[in-house]
VEXDREN-2710 file (C-alpha; in Angstrom, 1 decimal):
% VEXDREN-2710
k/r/px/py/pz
1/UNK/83.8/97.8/94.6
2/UNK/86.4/96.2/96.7
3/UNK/87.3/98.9/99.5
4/UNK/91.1/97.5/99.9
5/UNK/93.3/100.0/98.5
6/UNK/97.0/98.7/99.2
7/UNK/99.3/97.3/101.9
8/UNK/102.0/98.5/103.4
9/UNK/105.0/96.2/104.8
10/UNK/108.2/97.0/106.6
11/UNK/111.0/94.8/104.8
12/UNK/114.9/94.9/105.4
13/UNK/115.8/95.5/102.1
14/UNK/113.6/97.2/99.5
15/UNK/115.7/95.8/96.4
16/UNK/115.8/92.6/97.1
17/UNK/111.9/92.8/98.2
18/UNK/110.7/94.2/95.3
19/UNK/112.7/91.3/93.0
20/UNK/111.3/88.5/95.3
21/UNK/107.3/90.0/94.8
22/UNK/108.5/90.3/90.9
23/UNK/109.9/87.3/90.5
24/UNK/107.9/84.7/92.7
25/UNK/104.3/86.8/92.8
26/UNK/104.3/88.1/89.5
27/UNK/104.1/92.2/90.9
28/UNK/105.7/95.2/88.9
29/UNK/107.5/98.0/90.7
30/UNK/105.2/101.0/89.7
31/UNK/107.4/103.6/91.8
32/UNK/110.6/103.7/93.6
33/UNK/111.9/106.8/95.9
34/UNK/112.2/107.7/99.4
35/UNK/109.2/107.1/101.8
36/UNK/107.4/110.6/101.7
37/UNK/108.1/112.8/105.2
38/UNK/105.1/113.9/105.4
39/UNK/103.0/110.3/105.2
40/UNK/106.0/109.6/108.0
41/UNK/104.8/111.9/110.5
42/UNK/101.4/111.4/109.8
43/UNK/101.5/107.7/110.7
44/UNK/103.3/108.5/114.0
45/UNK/106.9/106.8/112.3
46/UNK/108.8/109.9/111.3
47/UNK/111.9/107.8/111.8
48/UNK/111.1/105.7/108.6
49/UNK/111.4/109.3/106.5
50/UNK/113.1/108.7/103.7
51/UNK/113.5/105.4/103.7
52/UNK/113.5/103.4/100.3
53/UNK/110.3/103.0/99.4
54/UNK/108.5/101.5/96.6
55/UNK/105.0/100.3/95.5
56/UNK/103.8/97.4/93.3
57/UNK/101.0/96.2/91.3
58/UNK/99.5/93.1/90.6
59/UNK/100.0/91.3/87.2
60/UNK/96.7/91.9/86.2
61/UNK/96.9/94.9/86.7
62/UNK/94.6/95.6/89.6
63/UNK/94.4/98.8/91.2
64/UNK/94.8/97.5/94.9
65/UNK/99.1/97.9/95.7
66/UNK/101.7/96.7/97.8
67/UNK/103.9/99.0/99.1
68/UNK/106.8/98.0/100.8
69/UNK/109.2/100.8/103.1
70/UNK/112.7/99.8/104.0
71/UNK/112.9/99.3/108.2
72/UNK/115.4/97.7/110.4
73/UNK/115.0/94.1/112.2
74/UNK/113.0/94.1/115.1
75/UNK/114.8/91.9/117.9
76/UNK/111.9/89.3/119.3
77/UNK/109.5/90.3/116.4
78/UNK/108.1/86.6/115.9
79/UNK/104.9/86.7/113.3
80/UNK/101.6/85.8/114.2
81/UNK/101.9/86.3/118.1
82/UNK/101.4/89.8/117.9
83/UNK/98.4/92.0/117.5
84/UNK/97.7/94.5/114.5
85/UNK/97.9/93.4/110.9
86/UNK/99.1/89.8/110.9
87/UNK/98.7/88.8/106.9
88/UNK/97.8/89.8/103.2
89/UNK/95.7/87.4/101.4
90/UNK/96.3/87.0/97.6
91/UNK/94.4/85.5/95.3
92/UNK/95.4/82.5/92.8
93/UNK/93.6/80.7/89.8
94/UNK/95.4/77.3/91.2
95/UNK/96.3/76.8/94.8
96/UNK/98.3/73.4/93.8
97/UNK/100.0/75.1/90.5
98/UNK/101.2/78.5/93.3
99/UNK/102.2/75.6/96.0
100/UNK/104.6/73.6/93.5
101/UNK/105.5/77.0/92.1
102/UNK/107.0/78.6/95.8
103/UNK/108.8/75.1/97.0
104/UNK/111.2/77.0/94.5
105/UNK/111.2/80.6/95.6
106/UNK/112.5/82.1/98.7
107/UNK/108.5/82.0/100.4
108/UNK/108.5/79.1/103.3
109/UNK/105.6/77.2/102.5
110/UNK/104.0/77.3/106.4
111/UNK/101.0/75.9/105.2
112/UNK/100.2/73.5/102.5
113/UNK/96.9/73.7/100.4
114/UNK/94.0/72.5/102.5
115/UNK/90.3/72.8/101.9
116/UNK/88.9/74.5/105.2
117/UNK/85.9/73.0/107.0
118/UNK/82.5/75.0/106.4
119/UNK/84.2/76.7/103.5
120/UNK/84.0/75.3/100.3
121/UNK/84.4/77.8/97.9
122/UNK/88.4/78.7/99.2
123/UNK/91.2/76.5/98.9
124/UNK/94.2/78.6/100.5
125/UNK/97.8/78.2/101.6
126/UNK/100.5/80.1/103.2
127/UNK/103.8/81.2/102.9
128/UNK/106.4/83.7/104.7
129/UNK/108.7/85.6/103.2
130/UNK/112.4/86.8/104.0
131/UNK/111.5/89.3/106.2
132/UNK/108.9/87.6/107.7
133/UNK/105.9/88.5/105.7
134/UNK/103.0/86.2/105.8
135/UNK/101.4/85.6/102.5
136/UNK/98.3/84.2/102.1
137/UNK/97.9/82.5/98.5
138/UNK/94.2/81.7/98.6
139/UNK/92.2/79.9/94.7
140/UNK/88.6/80.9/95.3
141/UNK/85.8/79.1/93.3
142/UNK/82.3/80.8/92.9
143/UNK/81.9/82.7/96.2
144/UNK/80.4/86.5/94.7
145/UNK/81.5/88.0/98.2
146/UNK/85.2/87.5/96.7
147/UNK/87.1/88.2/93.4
148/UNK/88.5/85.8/91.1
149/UNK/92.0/85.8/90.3
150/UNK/92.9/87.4/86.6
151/UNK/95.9/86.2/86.6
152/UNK/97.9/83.0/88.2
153/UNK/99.2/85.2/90.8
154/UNK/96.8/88.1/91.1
155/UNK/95.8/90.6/93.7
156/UNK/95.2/91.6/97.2
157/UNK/92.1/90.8/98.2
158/UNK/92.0/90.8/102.0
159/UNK/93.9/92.0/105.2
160/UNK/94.0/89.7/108.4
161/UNK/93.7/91.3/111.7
162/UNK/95.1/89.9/114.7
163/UNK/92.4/90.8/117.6
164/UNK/92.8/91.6/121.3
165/UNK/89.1/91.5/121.3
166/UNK/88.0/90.1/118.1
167/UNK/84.2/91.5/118.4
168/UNK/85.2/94.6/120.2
169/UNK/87.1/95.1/117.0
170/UNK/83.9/94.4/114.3
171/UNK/81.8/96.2/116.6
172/UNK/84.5/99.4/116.0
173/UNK/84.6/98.9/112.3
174/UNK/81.2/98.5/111.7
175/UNK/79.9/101.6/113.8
176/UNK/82.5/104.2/112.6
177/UNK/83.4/103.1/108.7
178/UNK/79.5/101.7/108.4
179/UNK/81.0/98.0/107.5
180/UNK/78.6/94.8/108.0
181/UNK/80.1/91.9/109.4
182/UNK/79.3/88.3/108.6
183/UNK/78.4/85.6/110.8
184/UNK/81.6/84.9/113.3
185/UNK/82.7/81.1/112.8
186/UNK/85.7/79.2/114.4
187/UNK/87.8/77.2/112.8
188/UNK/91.1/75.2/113.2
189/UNK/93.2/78.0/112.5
190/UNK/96.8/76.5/111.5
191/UNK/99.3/79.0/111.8
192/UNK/97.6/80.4/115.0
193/UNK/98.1/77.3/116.6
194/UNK/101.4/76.7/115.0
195/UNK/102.6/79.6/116.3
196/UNK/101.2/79.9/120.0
197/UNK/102.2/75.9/119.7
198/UNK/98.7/74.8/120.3
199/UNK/96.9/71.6/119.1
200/UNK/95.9/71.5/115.7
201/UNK/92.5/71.1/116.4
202/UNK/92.2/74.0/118.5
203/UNK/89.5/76.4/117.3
204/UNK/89.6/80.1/117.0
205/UNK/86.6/82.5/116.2
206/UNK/87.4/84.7/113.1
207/UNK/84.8/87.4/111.2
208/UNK/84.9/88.7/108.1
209/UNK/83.9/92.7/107.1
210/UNK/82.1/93.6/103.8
211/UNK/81.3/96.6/102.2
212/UNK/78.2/96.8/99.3
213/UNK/78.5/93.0/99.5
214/UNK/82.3/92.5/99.2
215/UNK/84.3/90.7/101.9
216/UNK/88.5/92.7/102.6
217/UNK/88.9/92.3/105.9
218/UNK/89.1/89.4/108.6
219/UNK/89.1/89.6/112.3
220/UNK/90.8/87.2/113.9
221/UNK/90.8/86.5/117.8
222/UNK/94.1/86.0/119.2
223/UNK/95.2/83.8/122.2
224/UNK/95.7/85.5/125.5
225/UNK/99.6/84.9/124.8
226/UNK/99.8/87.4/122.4
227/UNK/101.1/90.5/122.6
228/UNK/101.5/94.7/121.9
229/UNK/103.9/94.4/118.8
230/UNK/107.2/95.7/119.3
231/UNK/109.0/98.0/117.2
232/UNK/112.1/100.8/117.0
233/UNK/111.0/103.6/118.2
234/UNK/109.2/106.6/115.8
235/UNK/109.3/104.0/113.1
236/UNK/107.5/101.8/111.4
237/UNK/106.6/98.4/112.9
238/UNK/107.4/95.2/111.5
239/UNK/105.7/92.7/109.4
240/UNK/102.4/94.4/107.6
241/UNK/102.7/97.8/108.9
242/UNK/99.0/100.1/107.6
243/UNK/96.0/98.9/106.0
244/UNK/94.9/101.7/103.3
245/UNK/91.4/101.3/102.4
246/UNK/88.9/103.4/100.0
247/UNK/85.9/104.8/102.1
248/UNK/82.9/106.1/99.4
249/UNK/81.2/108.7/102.3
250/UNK/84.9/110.0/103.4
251/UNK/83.3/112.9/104.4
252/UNK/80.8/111.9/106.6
253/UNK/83.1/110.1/108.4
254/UNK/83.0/110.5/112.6
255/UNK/86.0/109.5/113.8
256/UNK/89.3/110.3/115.8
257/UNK/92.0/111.0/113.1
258/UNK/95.4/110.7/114.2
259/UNK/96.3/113.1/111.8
260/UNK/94.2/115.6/109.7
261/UNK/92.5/114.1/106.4
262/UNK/95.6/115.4/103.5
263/UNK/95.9/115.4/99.6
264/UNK/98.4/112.7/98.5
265/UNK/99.9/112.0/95.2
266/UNK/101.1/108.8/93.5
267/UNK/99.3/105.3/92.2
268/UNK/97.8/104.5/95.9
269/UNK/96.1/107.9/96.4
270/UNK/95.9/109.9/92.7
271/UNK/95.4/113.0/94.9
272/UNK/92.5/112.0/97.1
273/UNK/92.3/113.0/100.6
274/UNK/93.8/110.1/102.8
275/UNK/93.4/110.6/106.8
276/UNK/95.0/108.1/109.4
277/UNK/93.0/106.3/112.2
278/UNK/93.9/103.4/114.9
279/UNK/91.8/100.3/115.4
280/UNK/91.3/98.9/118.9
281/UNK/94.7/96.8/119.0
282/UNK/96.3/100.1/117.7
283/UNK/97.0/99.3/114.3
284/UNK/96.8/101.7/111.6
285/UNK/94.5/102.1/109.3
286/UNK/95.1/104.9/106.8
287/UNK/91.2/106.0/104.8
288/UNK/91.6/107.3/101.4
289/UNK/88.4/109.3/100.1
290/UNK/86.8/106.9/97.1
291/UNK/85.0/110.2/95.1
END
């Protein structure tokens, strides 16, 4: 069981958003209405109340969303200089077909296709949206640690955290969620030398988190450059705002909620308990109960 429940990005314009994921990515609007007051205040943003809000599934009809709330601009918000969520990764049945595919589509390609050294079983690419959402559009071949797509364009699979202190970070997951993280490699990341203007050969350590065997999350270690991620305040911050993951032994859980463990309705929760927590970098990470 994949433990990655949905993301949740701050876009400019919900409409136009949910047309670009529908058209381009091949998601379905599954609900539409006004970002919930209560979730608001619970993640510490109760100025993005009532904001349009809507969710969307995969083609395939996956049960891991993206949910996207309508924010306004952050003025020197760049992407991938910041830490906290950085990316969602998406899987593909063909890397070359999704590449030739989003030369049409509003997504900036950032990143070609390119086979990653010490990895053979991925083949990824990336892309950034309108409001600066980073998509990762990865084809994976055999590798049982991570799902094949079920469609061209097919679901989220993994969330990318940008690290103050990448093993700081694992250390935190693994000891208060009960996560087992791999072997930490560095590679030469692209857009984090891209975007801190580094040389392309410049390596940077990255780790990945499983659960039961299943790889969803990826640490990455940041550059000293980067930075606390700005954002209006009481609101949501830009780019990919929460994380929501399933957690099998909610309640054992022992950790420091930043708001009480609630009932929620709708596709993402189908009224579990869901309870809000900050990683190391601050980022949140909202815990839905899996039983």
């Amino acid at each position: 069981m994949n433990l990655l429940r949905a993301a949740t990005l701050t876009v400019s314009d919900v409409g136009a958003a949910v047309g670009r994921f529908e058209q381009w990515l091949d998601y379905r609007c599954i609900e539409r209405g006004p970002f919930d007051a209560g979730l608001a205040a619970a993640w510490g943003a109760p100025a993005s109340a009532g904001c349009d809000c809507a969710v969307l599934q995969p083609a395939s009809g996956a049960n891991v969303f993206l949910r996207l709330v309508e924010g306004d601009s952050v003025p020197g918000y760049l992407p991938i200089r910041t830490y906290g969520w950085a990316a969602i990764e998406i899987n593909v049945q063909d890397v070359l077909a999704t590449a030739a595919r989003m030369e049409a589509s509003p997504f900036q390609i950032i990143g070609p296709p390119k086979r990653i050294p010490g990895l053979p079983t991925i083949h990824p690419m990336q892309v950034r949206g309108p409001d600066a959402e980073t998509v990762y559009l990865t084809e994976i071949n055999g590798d049982p640690a991570l799902p094949e797509a079920a469609s061209p364009i097919d679901r989220l699979f993994i969330l990318v955290l940008a690290c103050r202190d990448m093993r700081a970070t694992a250390d935190w997951f693994a000891q208060t969620l009960g996560l087992q993280n791999g072997e930490s490699s560095a590679i030469p990341y692209s857009m984090i030398n891209k975007s801190f203007d580094l040389p392309p050969t410049e390596l940077h350590e990255i780790v990945t988190a499983t659960r039961a065997g299943q790889i969803f999350l990826e640490f990455d270690q940041y550059p000293a450059a980067a930075t606390d991620r700005p954002r209006h305040p009481q609101a949501l911050s830009p780019g990919v705002a929460v994380c929501t993951i399933f957690h099998p032994d909610f309640a054992s859980l022992d950790l420091q909620w930043g708001s009480p463990p609630t009932q929620r309705e709708g596709a993402i929760y189908g009224g579990r308990l869901s309870g809000i927590a900050r990683t190391p970098e601050g980022a949140l990470l909202e815990i839905v109960d899996a039983g």
